[in-house]
N, C-alpha and C positions, 0 to 999 in steps of 0.2 A: 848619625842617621838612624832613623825606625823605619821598622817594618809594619807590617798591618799583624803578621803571623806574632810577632810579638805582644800585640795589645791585645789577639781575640782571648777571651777566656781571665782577665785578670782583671781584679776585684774596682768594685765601683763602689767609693769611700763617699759618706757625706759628711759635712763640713763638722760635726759632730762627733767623727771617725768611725762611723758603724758603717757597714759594710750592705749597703741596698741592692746589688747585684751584681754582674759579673759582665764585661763586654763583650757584647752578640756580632755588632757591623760598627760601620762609618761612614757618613753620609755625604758626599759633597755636591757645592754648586757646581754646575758644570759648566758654564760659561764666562770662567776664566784660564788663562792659558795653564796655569799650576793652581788646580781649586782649592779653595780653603776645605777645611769639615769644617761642617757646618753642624749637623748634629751627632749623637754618641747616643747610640740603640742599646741598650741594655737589660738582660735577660732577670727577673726581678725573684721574691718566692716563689716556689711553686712554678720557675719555669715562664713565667706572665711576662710578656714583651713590653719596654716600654721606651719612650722615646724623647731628649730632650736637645735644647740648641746648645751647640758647643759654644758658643759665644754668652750667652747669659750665663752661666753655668755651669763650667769647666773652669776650674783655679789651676792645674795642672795635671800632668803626666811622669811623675819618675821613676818609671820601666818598670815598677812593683805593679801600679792602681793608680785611678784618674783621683784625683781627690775633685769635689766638687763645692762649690764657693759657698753653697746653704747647705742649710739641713733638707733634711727628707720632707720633711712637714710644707716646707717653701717652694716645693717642686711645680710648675707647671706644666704638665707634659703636652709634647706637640706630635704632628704625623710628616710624614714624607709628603714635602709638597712636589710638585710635576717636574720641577727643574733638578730636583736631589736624585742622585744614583746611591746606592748600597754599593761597599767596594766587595764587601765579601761576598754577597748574595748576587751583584750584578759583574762584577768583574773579575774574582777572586775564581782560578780553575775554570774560567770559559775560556773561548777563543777570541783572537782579536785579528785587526790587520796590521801588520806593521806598514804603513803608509811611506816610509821611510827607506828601510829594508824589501819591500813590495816582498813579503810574503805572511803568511798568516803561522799563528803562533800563540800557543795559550801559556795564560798569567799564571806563574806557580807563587807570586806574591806579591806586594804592593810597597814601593818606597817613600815615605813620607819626609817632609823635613821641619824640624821644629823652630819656632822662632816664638819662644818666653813660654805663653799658652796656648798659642795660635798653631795649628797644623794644617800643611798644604799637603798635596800629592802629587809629587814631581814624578813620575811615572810605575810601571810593570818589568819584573823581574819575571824573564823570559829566561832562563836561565838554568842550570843543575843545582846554584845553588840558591833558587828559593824552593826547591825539589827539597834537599837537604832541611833547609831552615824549616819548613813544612813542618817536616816529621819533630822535630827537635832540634835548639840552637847546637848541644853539642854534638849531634851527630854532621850538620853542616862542619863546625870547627873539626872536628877529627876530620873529615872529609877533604877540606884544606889545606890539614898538616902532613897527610898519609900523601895528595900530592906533591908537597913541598920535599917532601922526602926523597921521590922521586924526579927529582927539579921539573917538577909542571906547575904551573897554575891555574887555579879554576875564579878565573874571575867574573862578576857581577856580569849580566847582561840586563840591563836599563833599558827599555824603549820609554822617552818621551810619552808625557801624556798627549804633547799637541802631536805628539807620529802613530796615536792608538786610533784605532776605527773598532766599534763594538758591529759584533755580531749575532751574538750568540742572546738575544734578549728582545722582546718586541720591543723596540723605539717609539711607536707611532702614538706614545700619549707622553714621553719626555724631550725637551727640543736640549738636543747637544750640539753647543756649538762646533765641535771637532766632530760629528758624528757625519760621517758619508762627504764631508764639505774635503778633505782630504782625498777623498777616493776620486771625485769629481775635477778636483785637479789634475790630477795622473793624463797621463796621456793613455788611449784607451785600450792598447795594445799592453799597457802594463796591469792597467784595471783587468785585462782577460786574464790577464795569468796569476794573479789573485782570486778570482772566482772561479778557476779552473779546480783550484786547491779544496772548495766549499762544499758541500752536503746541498743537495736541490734546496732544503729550507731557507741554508745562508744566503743564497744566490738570489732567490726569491724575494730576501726581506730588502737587501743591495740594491737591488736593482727599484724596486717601488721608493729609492730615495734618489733614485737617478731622473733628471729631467727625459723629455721623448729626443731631445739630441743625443745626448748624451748615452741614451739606450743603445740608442740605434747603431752608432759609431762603436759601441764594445761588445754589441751583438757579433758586427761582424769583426771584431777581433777573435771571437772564441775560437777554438777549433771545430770541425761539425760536430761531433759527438752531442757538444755539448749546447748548438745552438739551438736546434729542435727543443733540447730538453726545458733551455727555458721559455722558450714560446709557448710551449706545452702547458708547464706550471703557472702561464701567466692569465692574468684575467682576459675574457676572448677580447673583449671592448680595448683593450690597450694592446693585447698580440697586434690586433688587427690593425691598429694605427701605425704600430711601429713597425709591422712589414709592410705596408702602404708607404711608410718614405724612404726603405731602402732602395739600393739599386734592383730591378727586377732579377736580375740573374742569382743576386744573394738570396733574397726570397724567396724563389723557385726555389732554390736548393734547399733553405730550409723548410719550406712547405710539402717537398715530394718526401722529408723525411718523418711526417707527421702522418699521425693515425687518418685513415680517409675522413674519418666525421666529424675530426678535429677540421683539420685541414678545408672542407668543404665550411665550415660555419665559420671559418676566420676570411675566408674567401668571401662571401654574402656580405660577410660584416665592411668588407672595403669597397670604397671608392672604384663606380664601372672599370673606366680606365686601369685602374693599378691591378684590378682583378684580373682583366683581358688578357693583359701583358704576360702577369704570372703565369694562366693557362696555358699561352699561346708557349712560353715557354717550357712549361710539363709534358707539351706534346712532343718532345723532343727527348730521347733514352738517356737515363744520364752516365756520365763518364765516356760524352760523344760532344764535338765540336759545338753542336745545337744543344745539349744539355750545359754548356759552360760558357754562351756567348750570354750578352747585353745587348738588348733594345736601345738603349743610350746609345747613340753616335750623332754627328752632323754631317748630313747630307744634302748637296744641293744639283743643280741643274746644269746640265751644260752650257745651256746659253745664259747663263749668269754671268754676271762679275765678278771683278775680285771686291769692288766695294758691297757688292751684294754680299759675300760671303762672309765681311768683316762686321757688317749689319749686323746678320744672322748669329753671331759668334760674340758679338756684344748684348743680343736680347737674351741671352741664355741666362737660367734662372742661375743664381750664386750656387744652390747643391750640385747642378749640374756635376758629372765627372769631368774629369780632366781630360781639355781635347788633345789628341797629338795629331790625329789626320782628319782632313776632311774629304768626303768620298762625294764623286760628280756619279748620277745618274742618268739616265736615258728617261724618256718618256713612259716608259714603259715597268721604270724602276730598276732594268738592268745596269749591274756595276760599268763603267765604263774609265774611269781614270779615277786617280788619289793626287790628293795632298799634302806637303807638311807646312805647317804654321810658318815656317823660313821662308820656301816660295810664294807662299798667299802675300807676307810683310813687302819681300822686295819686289814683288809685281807692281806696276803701275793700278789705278783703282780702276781704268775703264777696263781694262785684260779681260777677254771671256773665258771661261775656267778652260773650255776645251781647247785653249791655244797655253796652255801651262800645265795639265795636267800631268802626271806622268800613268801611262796605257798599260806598261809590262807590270800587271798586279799578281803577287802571290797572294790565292785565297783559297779557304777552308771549306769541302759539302760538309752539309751538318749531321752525316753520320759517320765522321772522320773519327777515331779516336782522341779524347783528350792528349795521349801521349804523343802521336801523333802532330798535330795541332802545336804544341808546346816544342817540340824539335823543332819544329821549322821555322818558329817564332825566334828559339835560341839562334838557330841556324843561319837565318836572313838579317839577325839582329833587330827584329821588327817591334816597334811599340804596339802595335794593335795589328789584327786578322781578320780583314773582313769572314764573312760565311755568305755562302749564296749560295740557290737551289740549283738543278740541272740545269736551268737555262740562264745561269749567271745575274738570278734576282737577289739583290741583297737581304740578307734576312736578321743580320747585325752582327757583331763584332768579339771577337777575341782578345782580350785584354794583356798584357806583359803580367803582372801584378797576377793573373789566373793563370796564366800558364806557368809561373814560377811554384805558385801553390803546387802544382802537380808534379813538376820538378826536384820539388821539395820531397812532397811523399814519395815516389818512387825510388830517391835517394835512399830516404828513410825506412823502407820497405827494403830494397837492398843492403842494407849495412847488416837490418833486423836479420835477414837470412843466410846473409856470411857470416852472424853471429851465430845460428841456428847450428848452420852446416861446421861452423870452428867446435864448437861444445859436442855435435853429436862427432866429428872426428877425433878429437882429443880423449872425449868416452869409450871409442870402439878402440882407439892407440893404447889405451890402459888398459882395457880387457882384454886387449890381444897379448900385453905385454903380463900380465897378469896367466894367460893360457900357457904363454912360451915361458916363462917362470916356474910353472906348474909339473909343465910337461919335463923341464932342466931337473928338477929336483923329482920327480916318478923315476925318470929314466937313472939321475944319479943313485937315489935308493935300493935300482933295480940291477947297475952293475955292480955295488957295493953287497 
């Protein structure tokens, strides 16, 4: 096997065996699963770049110098067309994704495989020892042997070219077929936590190769931190779009954590309806029952049916969320009974909802605490929480799925401050034991 750290810097032989320059990069097509090179960039007199195709042109490689199949005179030089990447310059010491491994990871070298003249790139060496091979092969081999000594091993770490996702390079004038088509796969709770790992720039360029489904769905996998931030960096004409088709409650939340003037022009920029919603939910404090419900729910009438309600549950658009209850109303909009999808199935279709509902509802005011809210969701075992105002108007819903979020954090917050409070006791136990040590050896000096 070769490296890329092996060929940069060694001599470029022409078929005459004079020596025309020295290897700079390596070029490949990128839309094959292990690419060929394609061309051999090489640094000429004086320094002067030049560039020719490995396939016209290359007679071989053995570990000294490429020899090339003419003379110097016979050369036709070419340029980096849109589909060639530089391994050195584009991917040699950047960052990448490991799509495979879901986490991100920079190239400390390039592994190639040879076959007669012909060279592919079967992946990046992620690894200590392209760290090693870097600096120098025999530093790598001492490296090796100094483990082996020690019975460890430092073996190769290889990621696949088809498990790489580039990052660290504008894309947007080279089309890779492995580029983002990998990330796009993931499920989008893994794609968060690979972009969680990014710098605002990487996340940026990610995300402008992600479709507006696809946004949308790994927006809201981020943690908040970092959702705001990309809506922020993002352009207002596509912020704006992609908070218009989440769910309102996610959007609110990320919009209350947006600069006002930000926030107000992504507002304007959407759709009346999905604007309203937002608003209507801003007016509510957040980390309160009404800061973490959804406008989404199905609601119908009392003197409905059950085929009325099965109507109504089949026109719903496919993003819809997912219903667990359906909530009857009063005339007037007051909650008066619920649902589950079990009772609706085995009722009869003419049933009026008020002769099946069930009456005795647990529900949330919407200046209830999130923490709150979420106990009693754990506590009742409930999939959803209505909210209603003082006179028992519904004003929408509590999700299972958000009150676990809060569940979550507050675990999380608790653990962090038994850790807080373990370290700051463990410090005061030493400096106590540290004083009463102190004080053992003054006093023994002093009866001695």
């Amino acid at each position: 096997m070769l490296y890329l750290s092996q060929m940069l810097g060694k001599p470029v032989i022409d078929a005459d065996g004079e020596k025309i320059g020295s290897i700079s990069d390596l070029a490949i097509q990128t839309g094959e699963v292990f690419p060929r090179i394609t061309s051999l960039a090489f640094k000429g007199p004086g320094n002067v770049p030049f560039m020719v195709s490995w396939r016209k042109y290359v007679d071989a490689f053995d570990g000294d110098a490429v020899h090339l199949s003419v003379e110097s005179t016979g050369i036709r030089f070419s340029y980096l067309q849109p589909e060639e990447v530089l391994l050195a310059r584009d991917l040699l010491n950047r960052q990448i994704v490991d799509t495979q491994g879901m986490k991100v990871v920079r190239v400390n070298d390039l592994k190639l495989s040879e076959s007669g003249s012909q060279l592919r790139l079967l992946g990046a060496e992620v690894g200590i020892r392209g760290i090693l091979r870097g600096l120098a092969p025999w530093i790598e081999n001492a490296g090796v042997a100094i483990a082996k000594a020690f019975g460890r091993k430092i073996d190769e770490d290889i990621i696949a070219w088809n498990y790489m996702d580039l990052l660290d390079r504008d894309l947007s004038k080279v089309q890779l077929s492995v580029s983002h088509t990998r990330l796009s796969e993931l499920h989008p709770a893994d794609v968060a936590d690979i972009l969680e790992q990014l710098d605002p720039a990487q996340r940026a360029a990610v995300f402008a190769h992600l479709d507006d489904e696809r946004a949308d769905d790994v927006i809201s996998e981020l943690e908040d931190e970092f959702q705001a931030d990309v809506i922020e960096d993002m352009d207002e004409a596509r912020g704006a779009k992609l908070l218009s088709g989440m769910d309102p409650d996610d959007a609110a939340d990320i919009v209350r954590d947006l600069p006002y003037e930000k926030a107000e022009r992504l507002l304007q920029l959407m759709g009346v309806e999905d604007a309203e919603d937002i608003r209507h939910l801003l007016g509510y404090r957040d980390e309160t029952a009404g800061g973490m419900m959804t406008l989404q729910y199905v609601a119908m009438k009392e003197d409905d049916t059950v085929e009325d309600a099965v109507r109504a549950l089949r026109d719903l658009p496919e993003d819809h969320p997912t219903v667990h209850y359906l909530y009857v109303l009063d005339d007037y909009g007051k909650l008066t009974g619920v649902l589950s999808l079990r009772t609706l199935v085995l009722a009869a279709p003419e049933t009026p909802l008020s002769d099946i509902m069930f009456v005795d509802i647990i529900t949330a005011l919407p200046d209830e605490s999130e923490e709150d809210v979420a106990d009693n969701i754990a506590k009742y075992n409930l999939l959803a929480m209505p909210v209603v105002d003082e006179h028992g108007k519904m004003l929408g819903i509590v999700t299972f799925d958000d009150a676990l979020e809060v569940i979550e954090e507050d675990a999380e917050e608790s653990k962090d401050n038994f850790t807080t409070r373990l370290t700051i006791g463990v410090v005061a136990g030493l400096v106590g034991l540290a004083l009463y040590t102190f004080l053992i050896l003054q006093l023994a000096g002093h009866i001695a």
